[in-house]
N, C-alpha and C positions, 0 to 999 in steps of 0.2 A: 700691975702684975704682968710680967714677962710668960709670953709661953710660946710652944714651939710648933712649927707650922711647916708646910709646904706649898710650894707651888700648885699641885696637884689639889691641895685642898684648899685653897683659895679658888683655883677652874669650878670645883664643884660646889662652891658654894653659891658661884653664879650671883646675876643683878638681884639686889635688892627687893622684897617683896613690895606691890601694890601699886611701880612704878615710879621708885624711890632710887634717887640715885646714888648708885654703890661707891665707898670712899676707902682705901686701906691704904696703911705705911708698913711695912716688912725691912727687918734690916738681917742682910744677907754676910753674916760673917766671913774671913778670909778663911778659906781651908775648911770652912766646916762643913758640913752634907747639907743640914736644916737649916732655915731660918727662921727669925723672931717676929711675929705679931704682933707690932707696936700698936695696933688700934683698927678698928675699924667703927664705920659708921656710916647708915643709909640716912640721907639727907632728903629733903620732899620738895627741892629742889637744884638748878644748877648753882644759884647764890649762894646758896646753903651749904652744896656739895665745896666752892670754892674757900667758903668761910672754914670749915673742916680743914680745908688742906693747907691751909695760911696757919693755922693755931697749929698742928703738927708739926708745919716745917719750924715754925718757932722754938717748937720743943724740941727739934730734934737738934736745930742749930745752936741753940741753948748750951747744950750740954757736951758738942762739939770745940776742937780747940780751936783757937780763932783764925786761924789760915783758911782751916777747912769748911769753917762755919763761913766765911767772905761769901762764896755763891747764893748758902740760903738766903743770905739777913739780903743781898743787892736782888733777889729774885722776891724778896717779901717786900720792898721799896719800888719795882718795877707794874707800876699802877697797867701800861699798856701786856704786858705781860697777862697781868692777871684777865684783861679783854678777851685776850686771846685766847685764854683757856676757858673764860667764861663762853666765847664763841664756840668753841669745840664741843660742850656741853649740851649748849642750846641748839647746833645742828647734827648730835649723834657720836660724836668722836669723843673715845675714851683721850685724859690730860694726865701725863705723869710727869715728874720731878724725878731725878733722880741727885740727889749727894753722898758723898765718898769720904773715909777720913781711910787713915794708913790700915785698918784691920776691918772696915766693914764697911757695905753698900745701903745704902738706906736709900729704901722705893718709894714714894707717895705716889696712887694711883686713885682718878677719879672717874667715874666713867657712867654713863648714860642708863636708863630702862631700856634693855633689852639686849647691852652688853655683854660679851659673859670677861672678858677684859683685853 
């Protein structure tokens, strides 16, 4: 189920309760005010939080046409990529994705206990 969201209420929704790290995808349509809340999910750790944002971006490149979909599937095949974001995790620093087709931005954001993003 699609629903509608803001930036504003994703800030206040802030990190994850009990030191769970905070995971969402948001896709930011062209022209429009709001955007969509493709998912979220706190994870109980960074592997966890990275496993999250790999099954997203699957989904989201999935349904994307395949020009646009080219960065997720070579960013979902880039094993040192994923290090690096696993590194970010595990010393504090929020990791985000971002991809684009012709009408909409789509965010994937994961980020640490005590983040707020």
């Amino acid at each position: 189920m699609l629903t509608s969201t803001t930036p504003e209420d994703l800030a206040e929704a802030g990190p994850g309760q009990g030191g769970a790290y905070r995971c969402w995808a948001v896709a930011y349509p062209l022209h429009e005010t709001s955007s969509i809340l493709l998912g979220s999910h706190d994870a109980t750790s960074p592997r966890l939080a990275l496993r999250w944002l790999r099954e997203r971006t699957r989904n989201v490149t999935d349904q994307l046409d395949m020009a646009y979909a080219q960065p997720g599937r070579c960013w979902l095949k880039d094993e040192r990529e994923h290090e690096r974001a696993l590194t970010y995790l595990i010393t504090g620093t929020a990791y985000q994705l971002t991809l684009h087709d012709e009408n909409t931005r789509y965010v994937l954001v994961t980020y640490p206990p005590g983040v707020t993003s």
